[in-house]
C-alpha positions in Angstrom: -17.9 14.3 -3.1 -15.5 17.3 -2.6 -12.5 16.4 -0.3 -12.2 19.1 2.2 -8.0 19.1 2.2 -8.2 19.4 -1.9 -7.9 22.1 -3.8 -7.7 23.6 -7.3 -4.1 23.0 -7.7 -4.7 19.2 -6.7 -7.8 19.4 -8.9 -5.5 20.4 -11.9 -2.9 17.7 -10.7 -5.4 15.1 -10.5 -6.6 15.8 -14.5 -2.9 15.2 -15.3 -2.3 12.2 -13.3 -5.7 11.0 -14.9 -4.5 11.9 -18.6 -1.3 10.2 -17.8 -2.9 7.1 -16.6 -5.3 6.8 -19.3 -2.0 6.8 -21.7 0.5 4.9 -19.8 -1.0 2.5 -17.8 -5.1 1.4 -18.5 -3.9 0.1 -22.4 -1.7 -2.4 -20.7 -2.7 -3.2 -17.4 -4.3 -6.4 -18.2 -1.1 -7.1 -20.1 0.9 -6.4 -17.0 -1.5 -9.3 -14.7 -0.6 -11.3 -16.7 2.9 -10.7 -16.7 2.4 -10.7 -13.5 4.8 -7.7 -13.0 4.7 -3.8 -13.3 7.3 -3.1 -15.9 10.4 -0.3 -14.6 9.7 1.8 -17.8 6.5 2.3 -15.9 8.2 3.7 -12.6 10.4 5.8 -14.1 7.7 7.3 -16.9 5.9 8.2 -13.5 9.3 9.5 -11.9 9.9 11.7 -15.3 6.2 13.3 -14.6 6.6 14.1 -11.0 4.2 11.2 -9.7 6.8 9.5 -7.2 7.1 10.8 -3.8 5.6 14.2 -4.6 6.0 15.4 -0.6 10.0 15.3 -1.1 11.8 18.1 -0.5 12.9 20.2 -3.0 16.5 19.2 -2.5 16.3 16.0 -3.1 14.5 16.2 -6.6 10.8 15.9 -5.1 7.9 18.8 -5.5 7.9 19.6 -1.6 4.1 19.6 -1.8 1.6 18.6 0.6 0.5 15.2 1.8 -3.0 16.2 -0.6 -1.1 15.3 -4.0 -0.2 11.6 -2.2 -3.8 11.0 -1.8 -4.6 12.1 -5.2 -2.2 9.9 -6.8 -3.2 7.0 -4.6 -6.9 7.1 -5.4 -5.8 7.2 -9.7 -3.7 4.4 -9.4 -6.1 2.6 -7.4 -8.7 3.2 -10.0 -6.4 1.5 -12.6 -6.1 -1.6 -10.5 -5.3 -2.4 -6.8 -1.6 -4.8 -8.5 -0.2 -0.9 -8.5 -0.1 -0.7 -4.5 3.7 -1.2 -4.9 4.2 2.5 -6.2 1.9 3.5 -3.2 4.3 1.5 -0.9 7.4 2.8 -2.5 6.5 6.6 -1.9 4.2 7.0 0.8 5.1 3.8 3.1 9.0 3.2 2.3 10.3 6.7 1.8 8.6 7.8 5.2 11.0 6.0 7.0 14.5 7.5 5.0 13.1 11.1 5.2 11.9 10.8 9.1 15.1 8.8 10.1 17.8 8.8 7.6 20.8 10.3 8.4 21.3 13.6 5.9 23.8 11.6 3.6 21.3 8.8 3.3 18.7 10.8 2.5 20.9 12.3 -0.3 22.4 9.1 -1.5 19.3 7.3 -2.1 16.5 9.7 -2.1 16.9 11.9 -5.3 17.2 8.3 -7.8 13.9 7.1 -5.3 11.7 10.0 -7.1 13.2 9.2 -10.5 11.8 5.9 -10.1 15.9 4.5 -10.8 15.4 2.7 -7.3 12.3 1.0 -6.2 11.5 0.1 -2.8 10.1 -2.4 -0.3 9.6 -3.0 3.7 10.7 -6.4 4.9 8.7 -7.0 8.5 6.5 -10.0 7.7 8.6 -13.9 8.7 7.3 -17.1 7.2 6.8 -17.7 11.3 6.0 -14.5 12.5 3.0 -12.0 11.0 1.5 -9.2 12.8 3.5 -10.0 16.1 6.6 -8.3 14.9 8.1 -8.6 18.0 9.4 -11.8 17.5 10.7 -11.7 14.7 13.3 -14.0 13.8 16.0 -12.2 11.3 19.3 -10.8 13.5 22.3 -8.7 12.7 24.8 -9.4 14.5 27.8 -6.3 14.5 30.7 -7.6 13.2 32.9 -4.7 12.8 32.1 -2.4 10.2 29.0 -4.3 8.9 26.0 -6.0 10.3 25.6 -9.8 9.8 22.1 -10.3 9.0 20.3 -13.9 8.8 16.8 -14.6 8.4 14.2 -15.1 5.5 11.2 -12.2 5.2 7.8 -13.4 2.8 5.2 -11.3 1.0 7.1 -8.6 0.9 5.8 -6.5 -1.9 7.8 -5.1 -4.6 10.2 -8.3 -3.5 11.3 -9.1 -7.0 12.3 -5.6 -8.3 13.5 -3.8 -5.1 16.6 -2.1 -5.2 16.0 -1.2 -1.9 14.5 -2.7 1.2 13.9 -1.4 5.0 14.7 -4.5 6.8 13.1 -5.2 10.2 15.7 -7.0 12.3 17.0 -8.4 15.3 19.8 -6.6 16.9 19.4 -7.7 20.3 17.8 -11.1 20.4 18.0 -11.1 24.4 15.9 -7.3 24.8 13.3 -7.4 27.8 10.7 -6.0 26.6 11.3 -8.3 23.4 10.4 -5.2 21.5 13.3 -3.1 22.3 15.4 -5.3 20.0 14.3 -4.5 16.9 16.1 -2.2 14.6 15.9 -1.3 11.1 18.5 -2.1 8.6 18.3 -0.6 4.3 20.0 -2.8 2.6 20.5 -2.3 -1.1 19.8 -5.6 -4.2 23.5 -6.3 -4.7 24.7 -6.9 -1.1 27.0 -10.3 -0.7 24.2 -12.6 1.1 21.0 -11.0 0.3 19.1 -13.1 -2.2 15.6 -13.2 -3.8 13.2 -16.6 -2.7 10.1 -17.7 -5.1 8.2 -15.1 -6.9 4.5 -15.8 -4.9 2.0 -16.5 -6.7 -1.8 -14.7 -5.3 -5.0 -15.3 -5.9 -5.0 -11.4 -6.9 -2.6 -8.3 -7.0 -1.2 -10.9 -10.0 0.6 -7.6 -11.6 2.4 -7.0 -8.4 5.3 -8.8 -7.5 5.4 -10.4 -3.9 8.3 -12.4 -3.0 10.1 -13.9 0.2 13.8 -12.6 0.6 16.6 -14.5 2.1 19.6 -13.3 3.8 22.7 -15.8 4.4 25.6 -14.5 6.3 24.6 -11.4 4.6 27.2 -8.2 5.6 25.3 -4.6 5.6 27.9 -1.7 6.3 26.6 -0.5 10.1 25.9 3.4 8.3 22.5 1.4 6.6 21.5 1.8 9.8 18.3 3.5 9.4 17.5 5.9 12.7 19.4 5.1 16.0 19.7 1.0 17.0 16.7 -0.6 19.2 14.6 1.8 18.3 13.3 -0.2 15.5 9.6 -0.9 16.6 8.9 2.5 17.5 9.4 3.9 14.2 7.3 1.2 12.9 4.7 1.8 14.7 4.9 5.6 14.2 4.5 5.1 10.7 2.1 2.2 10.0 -1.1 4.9 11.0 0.3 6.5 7.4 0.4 2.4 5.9 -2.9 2.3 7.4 -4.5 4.9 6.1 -3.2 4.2 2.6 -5.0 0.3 3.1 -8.1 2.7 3.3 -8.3 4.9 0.9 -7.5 2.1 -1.4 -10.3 0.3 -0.4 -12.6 3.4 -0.3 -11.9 3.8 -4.3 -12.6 0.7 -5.3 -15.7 0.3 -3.6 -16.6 3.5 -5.8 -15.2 1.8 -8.8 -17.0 -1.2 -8.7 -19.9 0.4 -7.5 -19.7 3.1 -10.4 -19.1 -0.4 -13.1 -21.8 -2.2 -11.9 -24.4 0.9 -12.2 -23.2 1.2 -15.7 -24.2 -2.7 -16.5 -27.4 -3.0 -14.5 -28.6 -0.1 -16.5 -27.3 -1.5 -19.6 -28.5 -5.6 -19.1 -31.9 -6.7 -20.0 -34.0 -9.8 -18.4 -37.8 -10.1 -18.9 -37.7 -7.3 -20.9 -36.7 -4.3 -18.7 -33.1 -3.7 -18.0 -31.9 -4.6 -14.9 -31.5 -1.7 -13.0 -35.0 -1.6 -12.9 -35.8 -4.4 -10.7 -36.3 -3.2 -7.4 -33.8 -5.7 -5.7 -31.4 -4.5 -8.0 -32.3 -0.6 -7.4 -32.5 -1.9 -3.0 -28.6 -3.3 -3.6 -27.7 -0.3 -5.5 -28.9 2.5 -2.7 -27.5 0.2 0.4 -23.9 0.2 -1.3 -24.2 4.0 -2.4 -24.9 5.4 1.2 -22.3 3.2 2.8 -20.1 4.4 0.4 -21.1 8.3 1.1 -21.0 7.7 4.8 -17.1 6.0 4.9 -16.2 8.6 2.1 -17.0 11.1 4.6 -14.9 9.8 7.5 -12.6 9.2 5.4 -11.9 12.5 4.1 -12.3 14.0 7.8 -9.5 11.3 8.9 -7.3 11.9 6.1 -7.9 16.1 6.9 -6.8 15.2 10.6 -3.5 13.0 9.4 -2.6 15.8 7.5 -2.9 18.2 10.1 0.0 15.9 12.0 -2.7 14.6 14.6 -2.8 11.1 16.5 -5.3 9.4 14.7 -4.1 5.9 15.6 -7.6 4.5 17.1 -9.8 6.1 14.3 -7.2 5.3 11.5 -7.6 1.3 13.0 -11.7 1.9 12.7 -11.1 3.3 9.0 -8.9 0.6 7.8 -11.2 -2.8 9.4 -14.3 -1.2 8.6 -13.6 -0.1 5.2 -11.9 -3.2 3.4 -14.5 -5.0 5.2 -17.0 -2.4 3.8 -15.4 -2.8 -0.2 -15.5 -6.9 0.0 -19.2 -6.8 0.8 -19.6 -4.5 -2.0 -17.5 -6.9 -4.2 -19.5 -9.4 -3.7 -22.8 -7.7 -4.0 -21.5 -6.3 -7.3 -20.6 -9.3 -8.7 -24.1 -11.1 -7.9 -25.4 -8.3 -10.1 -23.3 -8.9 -12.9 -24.8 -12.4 -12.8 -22.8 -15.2 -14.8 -20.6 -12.2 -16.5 -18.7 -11.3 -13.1 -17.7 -14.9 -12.8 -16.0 -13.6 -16.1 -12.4 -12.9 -16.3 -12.9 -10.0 -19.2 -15.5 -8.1 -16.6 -13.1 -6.1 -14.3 -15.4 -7.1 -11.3 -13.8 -10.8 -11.4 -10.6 -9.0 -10.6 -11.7 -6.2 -7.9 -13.5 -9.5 -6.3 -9.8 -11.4 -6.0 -7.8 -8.0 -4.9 -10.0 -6.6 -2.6 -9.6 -9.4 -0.7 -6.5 -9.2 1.0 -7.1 -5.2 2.5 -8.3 -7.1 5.4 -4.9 -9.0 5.6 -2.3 -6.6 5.2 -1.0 -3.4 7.1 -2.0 -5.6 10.2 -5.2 -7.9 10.5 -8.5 -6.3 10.8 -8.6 -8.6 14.2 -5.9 -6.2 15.0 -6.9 -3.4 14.4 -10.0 -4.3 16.4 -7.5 -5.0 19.4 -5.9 -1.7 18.9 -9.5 0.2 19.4 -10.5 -2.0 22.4 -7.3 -0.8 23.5 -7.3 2.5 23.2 -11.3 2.7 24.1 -9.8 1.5 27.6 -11.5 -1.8 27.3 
């Protein structure tokens, strides 16, 4: 399908990405699950070909280009493997924050190393108590002179392990009515006194992305790390979690097309009872229904992702994209691996690991019970 917010020049950018990807990353990717980790030569080979944080500005070493080139990136690393969300995260969930609220000499201190892929990035909301209610949360900085005291523990945090640098969701004002209005945001940076990494987590996929919990003990954050003005915390999360969203989406949207593309490509190549096994009508039945709700979400998709980069509120329809299409892609991974028979419950058929990652789309970026909420909401229900 042609994308209605692509054109030639993203066309052209997509071949190189593609080339690149084909080079740099499919050779090793199976190496790098079980590794379980996404080597740094890897980042900053991307940084050196302009494939980090394409959409910042000129001046801070990015390509200034349009939000486009982000969604054609996102679609070719997704087609590599879902374990490579943590470049997504770093460049089009992370850096959103710095470049909407970052003070100008944040932005130049850490942005410029961010597109080189020198720093790598992660967002710390998620509490071993507390999950999508990120209201009470349980990590506080406390200001103590020139520095925050911050205490608390964060889990799954992805890119936990290698992050140089992490947006911190945190307490400022425990005692805030609305609870909400205490929340700030804190960057703190790998070698501060008191921030320390927990266990490496160990998923039933994304195995070649590193999830970890982070601790912070008495841990002191000089006050300008402040990211955006204090209390305001929760409101720039929310303002930029439709973007997160989004991302979960498109993700999902690609890999339903990948597996759906693999398993075409077997059927038609597997033989029982002497025909192949694209020929059986069942087969040929399961192969249609996937294929039109695949055309159908593409299309909503690529209207949504037209409207987002138009700067409108797509909140309630960005919720509907994100439920219904990881829902969507875990149907298909399950359809898909029936039809690969005994061989998908084999590890060397790639649909053994799209069934494990595509799991957890319903999970993160807020529940799809959430999202739900947030449409009931905003359908005035």
């Amino acid at each position: 399908m042609k994308h209605p917010y692509l054109h030639e020049d993203h066309k052209i950018f997509r071949q190189a990405l593609r080339k690149f990807l084909e080079k740099e990353a499919d050779p090793f990717y199976e190496q790098w699950e079980e590794d379980r980790m996404i080597p740094r030569s890897f980042w900053t080979k991307m940084g050196e070909q302009g494939f980090l944080c394409p959409d910042i500005d000129e001046k801070y070493g990015g390509s200034g280009v349009d939000w486009g080139f982000s969604v054609v990136i996102n679609e070719e690393l997704e087609r590599v493997g879902t374990g490579l969300i943590g470049i997504s995260l770093h460049s089009d969930i992370v850096i959103p924050y710095i470049t909407s609220y970052g003070t100008e000499k944040q932005k130049q201190r850490w942005l410029p190393k961010c597109v080189t892929g020198e720093i790598i990035t992660a967002i710390a909301m998620t509490e071993p108590g507390t999950g999508s209610d990120l209201a009470n949360i349980k990590t506080t900085a406390k200001l103590d002179g020139d520095h925050y005291i911050v205490n608390g523990q964060k889990t799954f945090i992805t890119n936990g392990i290698q992050s140089d640098l992490v947006v911190v969701a945190v307490k400022t004002n425990p005692d805030a009515v609305p609870k909400h209005k205490g929340l700030s945001l804190l960057v703190i940076e790998r070698d501060t006194p008191g921030f320390s990494r927990g266990r490496k987590l160990n998923k039933i996929g994304l195995h070649s992305q590193d999830t970890a919990e982070l601790i912070f003990e008495e841990c002191r954050v000089p006050k300008e790390n402040l990211l955006g003005e204090e209390g305001k915390g929760f409101i720039y999360l929310m303002e930029k979690l439709q973007q997160e969203r989004l991302l979960v989406a498109i993700g999902a949207q690609t890999a339903g097309e990948v597996m759906l593309e693999k398993t075409i490509e077997y059927v038609k190549s597997r033989e029982a009872f002497g025909k192949t096994v694209s020929q059986f009508q069942n087969t040929q039945f399961k192969i249609v229904e996937m294929a039109t709700d695949l055309e159908m979400s593409r299309a909503f998709l690529d209207q949504l992702i037209a409207e987002h980069i138009e700067g409108q509120n797509v909140v309630t329809k960005v919720s509907m994209a994100k439920w219904k299409l990881t829902d969507n892609a875990r149907k298909i991974a399950t359809e898909c691996m029936q039809l690969h028979g005994g061989y998908g419950y084999m590890e060397e058929y790639e649909i053994a690991r799209r069934f494990r990652d595509i799991q957890v789309g319903g999970i993160y970026a807020g529940t799809n019970e959430i999202m739900k909420t947030i449409i009931a909401k905003n359908l005035g229900l």
